[in-house]
C-alpha positions in Angstrom: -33.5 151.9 86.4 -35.6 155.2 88.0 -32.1 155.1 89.8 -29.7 155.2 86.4 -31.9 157.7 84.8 -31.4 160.3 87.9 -27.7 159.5 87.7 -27.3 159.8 84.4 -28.9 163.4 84.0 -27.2 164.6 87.2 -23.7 163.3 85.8 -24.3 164.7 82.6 -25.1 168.0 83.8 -22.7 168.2 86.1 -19.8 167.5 83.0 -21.3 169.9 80.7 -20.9 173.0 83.6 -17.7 171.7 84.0 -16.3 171.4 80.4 -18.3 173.8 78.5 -19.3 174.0 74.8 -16.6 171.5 73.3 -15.9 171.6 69.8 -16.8 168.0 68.6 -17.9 166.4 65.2 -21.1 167.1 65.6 -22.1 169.8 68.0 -23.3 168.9 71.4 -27.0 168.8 71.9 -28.7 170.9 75.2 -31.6 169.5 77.0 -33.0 170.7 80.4 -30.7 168.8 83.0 -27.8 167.7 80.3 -25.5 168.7 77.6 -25.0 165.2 75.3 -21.3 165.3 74.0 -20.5 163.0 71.3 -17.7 160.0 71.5 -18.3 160.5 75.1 -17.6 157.0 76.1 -14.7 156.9 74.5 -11.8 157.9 77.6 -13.8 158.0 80.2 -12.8 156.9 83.7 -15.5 154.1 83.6 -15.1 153.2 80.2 -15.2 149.5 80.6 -18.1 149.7 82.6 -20.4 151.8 81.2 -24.3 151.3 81.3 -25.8 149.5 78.3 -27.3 152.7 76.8 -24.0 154.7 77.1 -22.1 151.8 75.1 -24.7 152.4 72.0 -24.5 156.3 72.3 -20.6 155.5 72.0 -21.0 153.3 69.0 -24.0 155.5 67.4 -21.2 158.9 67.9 -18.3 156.5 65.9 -20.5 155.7 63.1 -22.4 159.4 63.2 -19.0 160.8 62.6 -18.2 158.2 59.7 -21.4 159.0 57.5 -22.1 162.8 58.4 -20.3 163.9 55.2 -21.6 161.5 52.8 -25.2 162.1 54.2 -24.1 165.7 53.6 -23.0 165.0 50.5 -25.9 163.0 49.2 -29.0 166.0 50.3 -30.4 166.8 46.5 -32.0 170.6 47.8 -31.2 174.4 47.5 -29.9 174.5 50.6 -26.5 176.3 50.9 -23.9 173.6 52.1 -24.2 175.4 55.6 -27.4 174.9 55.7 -27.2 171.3 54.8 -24.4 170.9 57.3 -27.3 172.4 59.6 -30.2 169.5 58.5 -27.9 166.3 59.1 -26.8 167.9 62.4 -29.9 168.1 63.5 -31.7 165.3 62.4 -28.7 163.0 63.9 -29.3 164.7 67.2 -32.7 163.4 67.2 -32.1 160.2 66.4 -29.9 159.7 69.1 -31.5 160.0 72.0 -34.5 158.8 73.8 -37.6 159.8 73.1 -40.1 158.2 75.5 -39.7 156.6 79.3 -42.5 155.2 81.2 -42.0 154.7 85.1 -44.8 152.7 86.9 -45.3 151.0 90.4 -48.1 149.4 91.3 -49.0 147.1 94.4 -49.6 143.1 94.7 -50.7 141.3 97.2 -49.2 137.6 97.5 -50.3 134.4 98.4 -48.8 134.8 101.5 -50.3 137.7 102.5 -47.1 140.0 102.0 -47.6 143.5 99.6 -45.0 144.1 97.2 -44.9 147.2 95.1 -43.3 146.6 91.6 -41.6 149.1 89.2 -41.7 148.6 85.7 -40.5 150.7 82.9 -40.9 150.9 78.9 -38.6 152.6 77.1 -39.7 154.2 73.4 -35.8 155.5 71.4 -38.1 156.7 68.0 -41.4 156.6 66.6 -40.1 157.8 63.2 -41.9 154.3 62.2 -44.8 152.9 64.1 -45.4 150.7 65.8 -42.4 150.8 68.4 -40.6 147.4 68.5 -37.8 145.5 69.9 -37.2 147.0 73.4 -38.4 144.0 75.0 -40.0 142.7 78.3 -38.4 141.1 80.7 -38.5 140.0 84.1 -35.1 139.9 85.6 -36.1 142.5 88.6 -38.8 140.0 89.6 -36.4 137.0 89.3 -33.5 138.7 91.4 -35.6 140.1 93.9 -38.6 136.9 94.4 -37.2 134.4 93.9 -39.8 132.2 95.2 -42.9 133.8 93.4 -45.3 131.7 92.0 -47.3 131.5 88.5 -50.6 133.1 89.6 -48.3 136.2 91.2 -46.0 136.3 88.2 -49.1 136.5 86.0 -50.6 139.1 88.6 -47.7 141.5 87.7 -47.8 140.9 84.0 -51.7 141.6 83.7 -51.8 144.6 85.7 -48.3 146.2 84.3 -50.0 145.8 80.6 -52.8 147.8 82.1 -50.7 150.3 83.0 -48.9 150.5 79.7 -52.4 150.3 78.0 -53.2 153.9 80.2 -50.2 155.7 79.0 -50.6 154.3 75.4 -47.1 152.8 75.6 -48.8 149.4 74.2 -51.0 148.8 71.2 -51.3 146.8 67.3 -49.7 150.5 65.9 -48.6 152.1 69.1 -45.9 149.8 70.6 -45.5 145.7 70.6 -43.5 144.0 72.9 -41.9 140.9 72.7 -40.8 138.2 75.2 -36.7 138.3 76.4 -34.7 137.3 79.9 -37.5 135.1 81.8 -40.1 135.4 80.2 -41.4 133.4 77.0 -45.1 132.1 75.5 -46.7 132.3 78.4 -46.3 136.1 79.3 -46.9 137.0 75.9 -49.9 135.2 76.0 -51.2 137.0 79.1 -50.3 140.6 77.8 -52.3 139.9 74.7 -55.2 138.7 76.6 -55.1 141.3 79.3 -55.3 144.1 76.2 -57.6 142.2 73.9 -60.0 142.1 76.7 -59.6 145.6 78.4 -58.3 148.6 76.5 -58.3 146.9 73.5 -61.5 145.4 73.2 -63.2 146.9 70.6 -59.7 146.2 68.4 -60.2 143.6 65.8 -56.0 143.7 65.7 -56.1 143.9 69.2 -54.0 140.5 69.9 -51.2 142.3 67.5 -50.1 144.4 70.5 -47.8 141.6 71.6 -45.8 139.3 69.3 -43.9 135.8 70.6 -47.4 134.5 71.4 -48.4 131.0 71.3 -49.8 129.6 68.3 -53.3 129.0 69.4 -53.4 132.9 70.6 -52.2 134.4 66.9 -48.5 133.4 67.7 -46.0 132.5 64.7 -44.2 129.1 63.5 -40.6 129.6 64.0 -40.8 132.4 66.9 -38.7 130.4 69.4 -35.9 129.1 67.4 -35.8 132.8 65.6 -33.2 134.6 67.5 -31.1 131.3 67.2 -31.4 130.8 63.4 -30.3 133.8 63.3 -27.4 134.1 64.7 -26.7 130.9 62.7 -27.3 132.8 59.5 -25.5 135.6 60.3 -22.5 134.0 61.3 -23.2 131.7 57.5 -23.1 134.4 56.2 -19.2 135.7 56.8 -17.5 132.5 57.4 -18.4 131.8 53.8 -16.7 134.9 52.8 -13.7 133.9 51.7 -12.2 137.4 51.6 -13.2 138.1 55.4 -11.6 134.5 56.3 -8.6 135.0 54.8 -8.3 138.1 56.9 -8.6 135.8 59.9 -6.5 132.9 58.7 -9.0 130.7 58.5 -10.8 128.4 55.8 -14.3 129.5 54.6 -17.2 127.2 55.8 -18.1 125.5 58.9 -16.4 122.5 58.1 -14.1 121.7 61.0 -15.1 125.4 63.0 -15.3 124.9 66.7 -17.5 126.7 68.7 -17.7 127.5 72.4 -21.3 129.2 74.4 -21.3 130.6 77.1 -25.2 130.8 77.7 -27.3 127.8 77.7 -31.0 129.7 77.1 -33.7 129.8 74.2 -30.5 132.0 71.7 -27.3 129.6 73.0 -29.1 126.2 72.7 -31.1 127.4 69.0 -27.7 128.3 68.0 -25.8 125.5 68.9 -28.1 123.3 67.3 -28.3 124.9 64.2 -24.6 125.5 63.8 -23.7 121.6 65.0 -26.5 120.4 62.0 -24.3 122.1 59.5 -21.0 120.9 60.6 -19.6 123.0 63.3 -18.7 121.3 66.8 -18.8 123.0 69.9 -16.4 122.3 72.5 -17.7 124.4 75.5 -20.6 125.4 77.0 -20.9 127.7 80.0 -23.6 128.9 82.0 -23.7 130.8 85.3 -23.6 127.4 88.1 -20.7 126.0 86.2 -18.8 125.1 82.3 -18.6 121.7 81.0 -15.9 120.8 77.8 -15.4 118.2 75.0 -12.6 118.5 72.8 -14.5 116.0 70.6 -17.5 117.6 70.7 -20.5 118.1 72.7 -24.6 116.7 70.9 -26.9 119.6 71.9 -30.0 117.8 72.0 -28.7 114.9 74.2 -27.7 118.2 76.7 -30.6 119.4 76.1 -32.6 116.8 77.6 -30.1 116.6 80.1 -30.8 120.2 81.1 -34.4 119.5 81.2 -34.0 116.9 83.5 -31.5 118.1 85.9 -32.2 122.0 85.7 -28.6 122.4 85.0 -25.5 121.4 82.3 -23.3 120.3 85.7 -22.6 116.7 85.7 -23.2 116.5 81.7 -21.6 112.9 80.3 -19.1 112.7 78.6 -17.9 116.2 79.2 -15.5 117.4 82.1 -16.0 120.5 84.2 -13.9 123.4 82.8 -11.8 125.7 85.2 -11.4 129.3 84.2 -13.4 131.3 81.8 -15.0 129.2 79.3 -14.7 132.9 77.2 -10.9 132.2 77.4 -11.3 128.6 76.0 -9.5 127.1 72.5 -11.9 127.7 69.7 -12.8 129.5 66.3 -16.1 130.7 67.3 -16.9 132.5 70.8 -21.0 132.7 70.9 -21.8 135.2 74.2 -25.3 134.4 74.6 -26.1 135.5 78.1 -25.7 139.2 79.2 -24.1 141.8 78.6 -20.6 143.4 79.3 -19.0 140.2 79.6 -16.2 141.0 77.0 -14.1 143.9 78.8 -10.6 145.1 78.6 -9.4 142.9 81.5 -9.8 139.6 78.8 -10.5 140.8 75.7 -6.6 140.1 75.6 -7.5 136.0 76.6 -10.0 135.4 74.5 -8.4 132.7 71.9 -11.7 133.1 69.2 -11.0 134.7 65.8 -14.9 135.4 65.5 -17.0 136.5 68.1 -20.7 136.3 67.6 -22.9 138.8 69.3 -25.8 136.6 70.5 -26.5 138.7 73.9 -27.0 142.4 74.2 -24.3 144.7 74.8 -21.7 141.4 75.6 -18.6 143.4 74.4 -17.8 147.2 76.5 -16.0 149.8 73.9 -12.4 149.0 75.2 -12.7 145.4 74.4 -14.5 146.1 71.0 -11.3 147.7 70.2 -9.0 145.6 71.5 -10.2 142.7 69.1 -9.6 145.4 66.4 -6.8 145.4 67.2 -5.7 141.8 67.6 -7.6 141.1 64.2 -10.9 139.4 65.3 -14.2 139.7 63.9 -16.9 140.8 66.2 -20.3 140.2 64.2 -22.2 142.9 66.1 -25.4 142.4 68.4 -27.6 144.8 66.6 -27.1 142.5 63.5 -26.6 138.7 64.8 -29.6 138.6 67.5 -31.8 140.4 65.1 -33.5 137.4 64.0 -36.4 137.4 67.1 -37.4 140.9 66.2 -37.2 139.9 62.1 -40.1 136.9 62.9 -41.4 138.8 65.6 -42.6 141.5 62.8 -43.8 138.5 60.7 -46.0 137.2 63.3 -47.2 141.2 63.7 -48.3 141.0 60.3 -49.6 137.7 60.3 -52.3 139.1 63.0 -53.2 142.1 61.2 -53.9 140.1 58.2 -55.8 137.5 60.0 -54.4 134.5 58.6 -51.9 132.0 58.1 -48.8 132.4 56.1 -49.4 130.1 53.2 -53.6 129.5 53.6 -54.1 130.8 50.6 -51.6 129.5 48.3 -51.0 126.1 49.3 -53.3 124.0 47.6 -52.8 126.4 44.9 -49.2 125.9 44.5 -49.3 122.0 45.2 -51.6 121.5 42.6 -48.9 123.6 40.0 -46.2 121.6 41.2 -48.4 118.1 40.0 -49.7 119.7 36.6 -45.9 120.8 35.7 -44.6 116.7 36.3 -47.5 115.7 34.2 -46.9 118.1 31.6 -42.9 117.3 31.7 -44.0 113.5 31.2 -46.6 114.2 28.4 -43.9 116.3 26.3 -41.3 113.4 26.9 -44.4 110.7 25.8 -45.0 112.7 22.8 -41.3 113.0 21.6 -40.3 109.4 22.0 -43.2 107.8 22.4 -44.7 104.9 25.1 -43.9 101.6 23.5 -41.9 100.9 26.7 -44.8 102.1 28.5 -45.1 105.5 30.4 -42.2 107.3 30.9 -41.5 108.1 34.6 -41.0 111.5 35.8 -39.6 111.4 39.6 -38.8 114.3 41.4 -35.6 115.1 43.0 -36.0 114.2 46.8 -35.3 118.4 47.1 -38.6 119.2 45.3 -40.5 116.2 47.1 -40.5 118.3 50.2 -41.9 121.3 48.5 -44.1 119.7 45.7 -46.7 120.7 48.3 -46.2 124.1 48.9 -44.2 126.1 51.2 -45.9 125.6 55.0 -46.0 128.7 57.6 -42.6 127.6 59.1 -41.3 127.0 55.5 -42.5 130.5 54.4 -40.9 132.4 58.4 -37.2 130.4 57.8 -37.0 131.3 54.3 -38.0 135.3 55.0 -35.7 135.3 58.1 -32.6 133.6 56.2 -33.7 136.0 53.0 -33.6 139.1 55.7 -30.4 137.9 57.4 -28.6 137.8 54.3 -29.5 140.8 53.2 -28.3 142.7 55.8 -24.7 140.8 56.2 -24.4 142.2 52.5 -25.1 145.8 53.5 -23.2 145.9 56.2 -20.0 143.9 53.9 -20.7 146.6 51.3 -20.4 149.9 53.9 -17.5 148.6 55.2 -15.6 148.0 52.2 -17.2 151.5 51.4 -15.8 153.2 54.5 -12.9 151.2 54.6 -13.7 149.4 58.0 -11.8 146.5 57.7 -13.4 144.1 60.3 -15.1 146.9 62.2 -18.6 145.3 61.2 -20.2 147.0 64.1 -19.5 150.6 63.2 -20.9 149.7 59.0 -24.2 148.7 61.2 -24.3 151.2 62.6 -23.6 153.3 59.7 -26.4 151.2 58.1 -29.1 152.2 60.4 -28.0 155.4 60.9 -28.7 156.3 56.9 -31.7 154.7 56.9 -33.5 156.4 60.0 -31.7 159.7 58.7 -33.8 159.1 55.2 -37.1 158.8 57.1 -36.4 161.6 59.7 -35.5 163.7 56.8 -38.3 163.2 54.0 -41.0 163.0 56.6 -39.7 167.0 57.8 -40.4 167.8 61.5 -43.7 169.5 63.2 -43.8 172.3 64.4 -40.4 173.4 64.5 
């Protein structure tokens, strides 16, 4: 990454000496070593390969351009229109790029004697809210490059690269809070939090708040695992029952006989699978990186579940036969990337049979191919959306540890107790209006309210806010669309989305010292 950052300065200096000042729809911003052009992904020579952060700066510039004359439009001041022209300008040049980049290395020494050094890096794109969230750590470096480490090193490197965060204040309760992704899980979290809470952050009463995706017994959240899952099951609920957006397609609203095929077999592809086959989907195809496996008729997730568990791999799955090709190419309504990214490119965007794809990796789909399914009519329901759901429980479990206790403690006796006074009173009213000569009359609860007569429980409370959250957004993003007239481009009304509302912050907070 120290590598891509060098490259990416040097290149873009080198294009801005050789193109000059070009005219764009917003102007270009200068920094030391680079000149930023807008739409510059767009028609470059490695367009269908570009790095992750160049693929958002491509999407940001096509929904930047959309909204700059509506947010011009909408600035209530006694600025001339120049001036205002001037302000959203501006503030969308700050927005775009990033604002913070930690570089570390540091030294282990293994069990065998051997010392490595490691790099790590933390990346910080705004702190026009705090805390920082949802640039995530991983591990993949470590994975590629030992593959053979064990626990007590992993767990050296973890400790010791929170520390080093924790120096250069790129961690903290309101500074920045990571959260587990690629290879890493409960157990990492755990670590950082107890590195911090006993280190830099020991005089911190919030101090296990630095880190979310924790276990339960260390201030983690009900829910946290499946999250990113759910959500990409709620978010793809939440167009396939849009009738207008499925006629589009040609298909039926509902999930009701909707295939699906996976490629990804992790914590988001196997949460995602499961929740989609509960509610009537079937999936067809699942692929991973050692090999796919394929059931027209349908494929249980849990029983491949356990199989992966036991055999450390979906090869070999029963009743299910190996499938040859792409299993992105396959037959089926619903294409669910859940692995990395740039997996969708130009080369078989033209292949893929979907008519909704559904974002559940990072970055899956490269600019070319985001356009190609434009144009062959398929609905791409965008990363920044879909895989949302992690970071969505992620900030409920931050604000479960700042308020130091459970969701639900304090209401759930409370609200059971309600629920039994209200079926009493209902079977009073009806004993006083007709009387008892039968004997009591019975008042029985629907079997719906039976599960909640006692109150909503912590997971109860984390599903219902992540569902409410998930929903909510798959409305905004329907409405800016229709608004813009999109069509299917959901990912550029996203971005459109976010855009507006960072733009709102950034622009009735003002600037310092400017």
């Amino acid at each position: 990454m120290y590598r891509y950052f060098g490259e990416l300065l040097t290149r873009g200096a080198s294009s801005a000496l050789a193109s000059g000042c070009v005219e764009s729809a917003l102007p270009v911003t200068a920094s030391l070593m680079r000149v930023r052009h807008y739409s510059e992904v767009v028609g470059e020579k490695d367009a269908d390969d570009p790095n992750f952060f160049k693929m958002v700066e491509g999407f940001f510039d096509r929904g930047a351009n959309i909204v700059e004359d509506k947010l011009v439009e909408d600035l209530k001041n006694k600025e001339t229109p120049v001036q205002k022209r001037h302000r959203v300008r501006g503030i969308l040049k700050i927005i775009k790029p990033c604002n913070h980049i930690l570089s570390v290395s540091f030294p282990i020494k293994r069990d065998n004697g051997e010392w490595e050094v490691i790099e790590g890096y933390r990346a910080q794109h705004s702190q026009h809210r705090t805390p920082c969230k949802g640039v995530k750590y991983s591990m993949p470096f470590i994975i590629l490059l030992f593959l053979c480490l064990q626990d007590n090193e992993l767990e050296k490197i973890t400790r010791r690269f929170t520390i080093e965060l924790a120096k250069k204040g790129f961690i903290g309760p309101g500074i920045d809070v990571p959260a587990p992704d690629m290879s890493t899980g409960e157990r990492e979290m755990s670590w950082i939090a107890d590195t911090y809470a006993n280190t830099m952050g020991h005089h911190d009463i919030n101090a296990h708040a630095c880190v979310t995706g924790k276990p339960i017994s260390q201030g983690g959240i009900h829910g946290r695992i499946s999250a990113t899952g759910r959500g990409v099951f709620h978010g793809i609920e939440n167009f396939i029952n849009e009738a207008a957006y499925m006629s589009q397609l040609g298909l039926s609203p509902g999930f009701t006989d909707k295939t699906f095929v996976i490629q990804g077999f992790g914590n988001v592809g196997m949460h995602s699978m499961r929740y989609l086959h509960r509610f009537g989907a079937k999936c067809v195809g699942v692929g991973e990186m050692d090999g796919n496996i394929w059931n027209p008729n349908g494929i249980d997730p849990k029983e491949l579940e356990d199989y992966k568990l036991q055999h450390g791999t979906i090869v070999g799955f029963p009743n299910s036969t190996p499938y040859e090709g792409s299993i992105l190419e396959a037959d089926c309504d619903i294409l669910i990337p859940a692995a990395s990214e740039k997996q969708l490119t130009r080369n078989n965007a033209h292949k893929i049979k979907a008519k909704i794809i559904a974002e559940g990796a990072n970055g899956p789909t490269t600019p070319d191919a985001d356009k190609i399914f434009l144009e062959r009519n398929i609905m791409v329901i965008p990363d920044m959306y879909l895989n949302a759901g992690g970071v969505t429980v992620s900030y409920f479990e931050w604000l479960k540890n700042l308020n130091h206790v459970s969701y639900g403690r304090l209401t759930f006796k409370y609200e059971r107790d309600s629920n039994y006074h209200l079926l009493m009173s209902v079977q009073e009213s009806l004993e006083r209006k007709f009387g008892k000569h039968g004997g009591a009359i019975p008042v029985v609860p629907t079997s719906e309210f039976q599960a909640r007569i006692a109150g909503a429980s912590e997971k109860d409370i984390v599903h219902s806010g992540l569902a409410y959250t998930m929903e909510r957004s798959a409305r905004q993003i329907m409405r800016t669309a229709n608004k813009y007239n999109l069509g299917l481009d959901l990912r550029t009304a996203a971005y459109v989305n976010a855009i507006e509302k960072v733009f709102k912050v950034y622009n009735e907070a003002g600037l310092t010292f400017t």
